[in-house]
Z-matrix of the N, CA and C atoms (Angstrom, degrees):
N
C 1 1.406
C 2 1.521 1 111.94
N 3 0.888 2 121.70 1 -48.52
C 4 1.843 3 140.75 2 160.32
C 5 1.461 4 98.11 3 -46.71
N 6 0.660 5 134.35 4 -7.31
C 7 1.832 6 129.42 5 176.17
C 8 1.139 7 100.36 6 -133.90
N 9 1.468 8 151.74 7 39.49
C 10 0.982 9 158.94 8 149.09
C 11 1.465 10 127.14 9 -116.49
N 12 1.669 11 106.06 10 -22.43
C 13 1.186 12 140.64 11 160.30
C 14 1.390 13 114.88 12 -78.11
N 15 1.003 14 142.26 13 -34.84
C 16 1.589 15 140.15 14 142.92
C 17 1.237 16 104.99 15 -43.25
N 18 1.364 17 88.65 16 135.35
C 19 2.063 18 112.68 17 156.71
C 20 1.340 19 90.59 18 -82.30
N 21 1.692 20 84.99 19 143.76
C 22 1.568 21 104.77 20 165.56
C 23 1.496 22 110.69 21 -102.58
N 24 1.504 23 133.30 22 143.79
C 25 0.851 24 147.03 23 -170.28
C 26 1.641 25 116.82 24 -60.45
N 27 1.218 26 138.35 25 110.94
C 28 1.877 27 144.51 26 -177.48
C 29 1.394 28 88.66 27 -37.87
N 30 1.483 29 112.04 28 113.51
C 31 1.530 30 108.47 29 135.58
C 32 1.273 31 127.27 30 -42.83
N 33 1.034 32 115.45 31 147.19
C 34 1.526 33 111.50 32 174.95
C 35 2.125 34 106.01 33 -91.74
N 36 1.129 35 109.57 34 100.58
C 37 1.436 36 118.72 35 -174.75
C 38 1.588 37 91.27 36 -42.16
N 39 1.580 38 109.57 37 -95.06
C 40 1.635 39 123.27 38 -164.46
C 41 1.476 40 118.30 39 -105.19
N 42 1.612 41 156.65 40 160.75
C 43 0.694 42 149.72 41 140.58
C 44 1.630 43 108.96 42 -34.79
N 45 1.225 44 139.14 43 125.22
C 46 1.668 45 139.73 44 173.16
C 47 1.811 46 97.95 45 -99.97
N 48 1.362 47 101.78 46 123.44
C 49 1.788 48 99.24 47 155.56
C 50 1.327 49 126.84 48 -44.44
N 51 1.263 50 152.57 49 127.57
C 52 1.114 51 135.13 50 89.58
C 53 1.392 52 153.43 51 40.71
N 54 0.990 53 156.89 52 110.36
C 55 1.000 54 161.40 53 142.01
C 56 2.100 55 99.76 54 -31.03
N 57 1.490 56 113.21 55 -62.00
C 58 0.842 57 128.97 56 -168.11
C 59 1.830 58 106.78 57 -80.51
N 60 1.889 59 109.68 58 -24.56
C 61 1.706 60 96.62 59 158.79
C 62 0.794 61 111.58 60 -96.47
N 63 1.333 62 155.08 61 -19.39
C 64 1.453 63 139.77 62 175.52
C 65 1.192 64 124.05 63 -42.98
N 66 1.428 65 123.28 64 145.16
C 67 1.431 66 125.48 65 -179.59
C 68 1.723 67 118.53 66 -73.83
N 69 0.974 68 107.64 67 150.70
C 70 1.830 69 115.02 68 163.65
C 71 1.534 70 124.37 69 -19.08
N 72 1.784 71 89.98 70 -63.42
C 73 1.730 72 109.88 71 -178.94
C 74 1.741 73 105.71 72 -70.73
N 75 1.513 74 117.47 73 -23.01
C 76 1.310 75 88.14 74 177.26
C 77 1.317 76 105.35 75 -105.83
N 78 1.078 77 143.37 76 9.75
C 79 1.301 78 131.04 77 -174.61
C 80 2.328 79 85.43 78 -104.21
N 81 1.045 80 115.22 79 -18.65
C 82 1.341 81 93.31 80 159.38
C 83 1.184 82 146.00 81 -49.97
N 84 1.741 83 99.75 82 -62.04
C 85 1.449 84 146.53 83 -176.37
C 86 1.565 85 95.93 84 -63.01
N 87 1.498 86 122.83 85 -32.12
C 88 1.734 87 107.79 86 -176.73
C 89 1.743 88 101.04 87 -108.31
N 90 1.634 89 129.50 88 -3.07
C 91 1.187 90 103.44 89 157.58
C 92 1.909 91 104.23 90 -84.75
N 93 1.213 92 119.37 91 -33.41
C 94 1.925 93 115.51 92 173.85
C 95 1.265 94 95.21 93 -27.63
N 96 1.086 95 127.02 94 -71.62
C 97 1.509 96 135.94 95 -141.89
C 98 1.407 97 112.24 96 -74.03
N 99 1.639 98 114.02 97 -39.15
C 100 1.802 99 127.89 98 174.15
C 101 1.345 100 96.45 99 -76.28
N 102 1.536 101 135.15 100 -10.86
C 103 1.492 102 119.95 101 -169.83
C 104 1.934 103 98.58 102 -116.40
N 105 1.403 104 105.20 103 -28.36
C 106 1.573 105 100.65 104 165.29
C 107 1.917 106 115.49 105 -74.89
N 108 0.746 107 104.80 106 -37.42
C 109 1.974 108 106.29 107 179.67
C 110 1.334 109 106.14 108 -63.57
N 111 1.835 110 114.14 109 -48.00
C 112 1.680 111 112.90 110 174.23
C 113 1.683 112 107.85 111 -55.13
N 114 1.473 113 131.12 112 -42.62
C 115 1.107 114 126.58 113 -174.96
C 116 1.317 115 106.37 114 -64.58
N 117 1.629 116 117.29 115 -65.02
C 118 1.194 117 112.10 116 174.94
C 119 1.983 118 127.95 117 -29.11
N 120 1.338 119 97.20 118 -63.79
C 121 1.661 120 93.28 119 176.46
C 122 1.342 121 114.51 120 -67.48
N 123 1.130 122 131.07 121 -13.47
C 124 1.401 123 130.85 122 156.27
C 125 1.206 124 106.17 123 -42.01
N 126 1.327 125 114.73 124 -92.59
C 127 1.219 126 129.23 125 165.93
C 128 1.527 127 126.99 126 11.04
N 129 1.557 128 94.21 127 -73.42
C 130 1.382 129 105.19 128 177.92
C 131 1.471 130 116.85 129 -52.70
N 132 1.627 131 107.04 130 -51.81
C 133 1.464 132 95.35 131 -166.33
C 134 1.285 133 115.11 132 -56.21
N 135 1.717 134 107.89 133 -42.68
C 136 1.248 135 114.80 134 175.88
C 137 1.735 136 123.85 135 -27.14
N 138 0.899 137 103.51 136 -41.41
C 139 1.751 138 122.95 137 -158.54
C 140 1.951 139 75.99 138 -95.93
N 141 1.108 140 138.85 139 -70.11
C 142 1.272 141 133.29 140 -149.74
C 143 1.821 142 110.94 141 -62.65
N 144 1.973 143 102.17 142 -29.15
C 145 1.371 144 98.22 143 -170.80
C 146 1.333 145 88.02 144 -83.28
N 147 1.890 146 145.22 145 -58.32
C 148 1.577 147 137.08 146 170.41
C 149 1.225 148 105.73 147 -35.12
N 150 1.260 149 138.67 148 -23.66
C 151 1.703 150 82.98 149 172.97
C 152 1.596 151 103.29 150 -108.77
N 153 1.729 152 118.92 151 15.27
C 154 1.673 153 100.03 152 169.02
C 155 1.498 154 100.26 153 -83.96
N 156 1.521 155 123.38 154 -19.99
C 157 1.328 156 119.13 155 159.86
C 158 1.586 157 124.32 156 -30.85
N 159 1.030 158 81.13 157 -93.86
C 160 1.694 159 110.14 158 166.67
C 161 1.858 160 106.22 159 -26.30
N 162 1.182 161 113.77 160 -45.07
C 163 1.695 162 107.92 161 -173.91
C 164 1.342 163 110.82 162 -82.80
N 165 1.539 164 108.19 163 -30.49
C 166 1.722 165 114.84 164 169.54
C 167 1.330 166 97.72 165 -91.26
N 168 1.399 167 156.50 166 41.01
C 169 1.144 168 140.64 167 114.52
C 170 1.360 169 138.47 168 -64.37
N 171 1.892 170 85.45 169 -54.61
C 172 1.582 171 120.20 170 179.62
C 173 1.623 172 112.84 171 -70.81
N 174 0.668 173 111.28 172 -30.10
C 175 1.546 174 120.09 173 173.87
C 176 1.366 175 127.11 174 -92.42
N 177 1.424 176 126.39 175 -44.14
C 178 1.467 177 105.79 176 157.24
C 179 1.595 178 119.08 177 -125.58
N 180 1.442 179 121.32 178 -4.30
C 181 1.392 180 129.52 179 169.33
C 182 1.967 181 112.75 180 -57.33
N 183 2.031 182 101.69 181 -65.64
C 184 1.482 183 95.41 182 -158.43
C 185 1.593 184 93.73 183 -76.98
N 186 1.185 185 145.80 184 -30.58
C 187 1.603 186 131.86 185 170.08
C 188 1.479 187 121.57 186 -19.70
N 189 1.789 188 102.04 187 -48.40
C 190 1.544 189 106.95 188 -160.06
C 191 1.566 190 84.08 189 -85.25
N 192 1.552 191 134.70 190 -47.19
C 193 1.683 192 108.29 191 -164.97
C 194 1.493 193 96.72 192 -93.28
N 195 1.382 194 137.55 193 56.19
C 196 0.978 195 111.81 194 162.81
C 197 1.595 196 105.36 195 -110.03
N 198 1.515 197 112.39 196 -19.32
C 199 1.047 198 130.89 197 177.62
C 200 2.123 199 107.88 198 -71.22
N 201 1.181 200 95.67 199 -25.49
C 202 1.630 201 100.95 200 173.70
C 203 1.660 202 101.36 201 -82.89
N 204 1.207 203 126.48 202 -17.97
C 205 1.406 204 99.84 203 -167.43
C 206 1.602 205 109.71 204 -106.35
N 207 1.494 206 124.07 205 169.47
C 208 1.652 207 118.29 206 -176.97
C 209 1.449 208 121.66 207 -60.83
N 210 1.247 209 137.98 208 119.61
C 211 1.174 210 114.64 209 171.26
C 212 1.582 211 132.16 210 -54.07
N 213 1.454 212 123.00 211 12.23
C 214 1.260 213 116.03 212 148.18
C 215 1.564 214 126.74 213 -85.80
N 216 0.870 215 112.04 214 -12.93
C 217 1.762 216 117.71 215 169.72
C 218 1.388 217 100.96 216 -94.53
N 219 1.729 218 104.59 217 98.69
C 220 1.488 219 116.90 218 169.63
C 221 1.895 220 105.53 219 -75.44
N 222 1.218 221 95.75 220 130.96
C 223 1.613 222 103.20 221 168.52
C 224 1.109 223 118.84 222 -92.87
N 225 1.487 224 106.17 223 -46.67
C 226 1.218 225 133.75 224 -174.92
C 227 1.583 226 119.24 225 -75.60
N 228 1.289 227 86.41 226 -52.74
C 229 1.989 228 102.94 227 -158.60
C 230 1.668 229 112.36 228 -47.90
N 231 1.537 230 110.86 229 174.96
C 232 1.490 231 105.34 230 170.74
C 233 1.268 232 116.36 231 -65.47
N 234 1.304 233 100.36 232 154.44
C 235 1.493 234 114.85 233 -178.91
C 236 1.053 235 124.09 234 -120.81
N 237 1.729 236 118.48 235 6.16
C 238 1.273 237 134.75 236 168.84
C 239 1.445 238 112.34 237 -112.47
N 240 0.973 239 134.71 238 113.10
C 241 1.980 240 125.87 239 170.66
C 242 1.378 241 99.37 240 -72.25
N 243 1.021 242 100.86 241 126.60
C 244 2.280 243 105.22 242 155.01
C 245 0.881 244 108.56 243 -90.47
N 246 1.894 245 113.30 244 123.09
C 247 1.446 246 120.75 245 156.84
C 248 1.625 247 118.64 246 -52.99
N 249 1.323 248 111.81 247 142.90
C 250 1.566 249 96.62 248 168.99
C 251 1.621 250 114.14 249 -86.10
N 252 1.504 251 88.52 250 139.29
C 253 1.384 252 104.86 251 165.04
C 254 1.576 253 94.67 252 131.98
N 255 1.572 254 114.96 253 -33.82
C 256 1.689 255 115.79 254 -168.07
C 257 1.661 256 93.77 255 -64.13
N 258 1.391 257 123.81 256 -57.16
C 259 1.617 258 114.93 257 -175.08
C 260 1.361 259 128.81 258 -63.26
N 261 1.384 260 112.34 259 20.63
C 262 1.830 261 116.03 260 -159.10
C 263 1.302 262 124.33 261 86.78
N 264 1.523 263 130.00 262 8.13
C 265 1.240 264 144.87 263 -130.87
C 266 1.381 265 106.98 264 -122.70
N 267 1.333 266 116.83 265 104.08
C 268 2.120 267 109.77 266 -160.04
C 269 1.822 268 98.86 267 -49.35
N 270 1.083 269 111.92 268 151.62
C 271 1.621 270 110.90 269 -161.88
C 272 1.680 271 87.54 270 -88.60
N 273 1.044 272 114.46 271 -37.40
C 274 1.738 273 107.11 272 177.25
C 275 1.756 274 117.34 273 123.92
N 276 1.760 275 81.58 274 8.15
C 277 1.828 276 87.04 275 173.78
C 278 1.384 277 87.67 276 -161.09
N 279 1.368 278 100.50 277 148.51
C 280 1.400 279 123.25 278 -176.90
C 281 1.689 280 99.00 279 -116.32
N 282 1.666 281 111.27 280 142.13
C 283 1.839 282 113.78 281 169.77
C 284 1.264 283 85.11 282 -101.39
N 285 1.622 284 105.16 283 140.28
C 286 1.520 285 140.42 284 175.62
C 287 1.533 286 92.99 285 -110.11
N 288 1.087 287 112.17 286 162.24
C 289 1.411 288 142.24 287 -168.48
C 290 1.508 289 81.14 288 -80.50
N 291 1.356 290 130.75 289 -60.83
C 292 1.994 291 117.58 290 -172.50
C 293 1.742 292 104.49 291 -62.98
N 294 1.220 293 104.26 292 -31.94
C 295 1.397 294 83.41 293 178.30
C 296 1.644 295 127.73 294 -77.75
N 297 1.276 296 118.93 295 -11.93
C 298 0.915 297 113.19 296 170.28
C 299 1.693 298 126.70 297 -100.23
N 300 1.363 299 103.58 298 -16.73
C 301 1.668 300 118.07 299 150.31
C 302 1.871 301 92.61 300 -37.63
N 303 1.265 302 113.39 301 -62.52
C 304 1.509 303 111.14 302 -145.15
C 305 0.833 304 123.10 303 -86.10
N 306 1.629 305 118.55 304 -9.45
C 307 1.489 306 152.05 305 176.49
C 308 2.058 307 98.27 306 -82.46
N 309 1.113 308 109.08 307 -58.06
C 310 1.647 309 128.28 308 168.67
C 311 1.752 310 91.95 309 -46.97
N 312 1.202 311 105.35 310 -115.42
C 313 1.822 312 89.33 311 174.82
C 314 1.699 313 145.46 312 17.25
N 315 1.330 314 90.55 313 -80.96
C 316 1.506 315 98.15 314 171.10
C 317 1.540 316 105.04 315 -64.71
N 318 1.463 317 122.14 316 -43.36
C 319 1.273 318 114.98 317 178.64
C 320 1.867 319 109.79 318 -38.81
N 321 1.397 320 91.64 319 -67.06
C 322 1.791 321 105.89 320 -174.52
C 323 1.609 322 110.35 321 -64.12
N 324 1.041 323 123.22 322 -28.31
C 325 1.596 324 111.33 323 164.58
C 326 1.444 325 109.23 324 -63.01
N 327 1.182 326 139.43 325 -40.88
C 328 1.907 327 131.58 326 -151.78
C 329 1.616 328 79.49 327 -104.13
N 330 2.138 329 134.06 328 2.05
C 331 1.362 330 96.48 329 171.51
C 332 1.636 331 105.65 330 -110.68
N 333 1.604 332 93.68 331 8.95
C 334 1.501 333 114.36 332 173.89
C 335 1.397 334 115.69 333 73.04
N 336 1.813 335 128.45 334 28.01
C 337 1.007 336 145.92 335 -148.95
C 338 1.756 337 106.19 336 -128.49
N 339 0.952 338 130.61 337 149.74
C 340 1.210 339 122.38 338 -177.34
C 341 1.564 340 99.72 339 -82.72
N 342 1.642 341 101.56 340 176.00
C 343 1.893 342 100.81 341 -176.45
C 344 1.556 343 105.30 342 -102.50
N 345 1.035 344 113.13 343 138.92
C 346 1.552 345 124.72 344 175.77
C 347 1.909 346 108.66 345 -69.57
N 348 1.593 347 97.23 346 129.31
C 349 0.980 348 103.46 347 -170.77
C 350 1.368 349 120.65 348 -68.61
N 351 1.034 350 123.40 349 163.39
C 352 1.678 351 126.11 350 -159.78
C 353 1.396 352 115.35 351 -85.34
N 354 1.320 353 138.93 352 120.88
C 355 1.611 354 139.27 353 -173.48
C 356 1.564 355 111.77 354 -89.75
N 357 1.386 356 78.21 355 112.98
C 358 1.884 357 78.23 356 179.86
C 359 1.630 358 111.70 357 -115.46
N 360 1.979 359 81.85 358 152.79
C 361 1.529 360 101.30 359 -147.20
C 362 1.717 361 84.14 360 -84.55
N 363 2.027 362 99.32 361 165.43
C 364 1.137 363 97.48 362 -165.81
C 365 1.291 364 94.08 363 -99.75
């Protein structure tokens, strides 16, 4: 009964690594991974707290100074002009067959060349 009342001592199941047996490559490969996931969730919040920024700016911050600033200093406005004609958009002049006779012309007078005669379609 007295020997039943004793703890028996933990086998030792398996040898466990170390800190101090582990190899090079794995003690690399598991700080990469604890130092890529910390970046990663960084990351995220980063991006998650900019854009609640960004929505509490845009939404009730630039309203109130937009009304403080001149309406010639666009904040907002486009910042690209479209030529017409690039969006599908008639450019607002059409070449006629005289205008380019007359455009041809003046060309060949200032190259002092006579004008090439005109090819007509059949």
């Amino acid at each position: 009964m007295a020997e039943q009342s004793q703890q028996q001592a933990p086998t030792p199941l398996k040898h466990k690594k170390t800190i101090y047996d582990a190899g090079y490559g794995s003690i690399f490969a598991r700080n990469f991974l604890a130092g890529f996931a910390r970046a990663l969730g960084t990351l995220m919040v980063y991006l998650f707290l900019g854009g609640v920024m960004y929505y509490l700016a845009a939404t009730y911050l630039l309203p109130q100074i937009q009304n403080l600033l001149p309406s010639s200093f666009p904040l907002f406005g486009p910042t690209i002009q479209q030529t017409p004609g690039f969006t599908g958009e008639p450019a607002g002049y059409t070449i006629t067959p005289e205008k380019l006779e007359g455009v041809s012309e003046l060309f060949q007078q200032n190259q002092g060349l006579d004008p090439p005669e005109p090819q007509q379609s059949p």
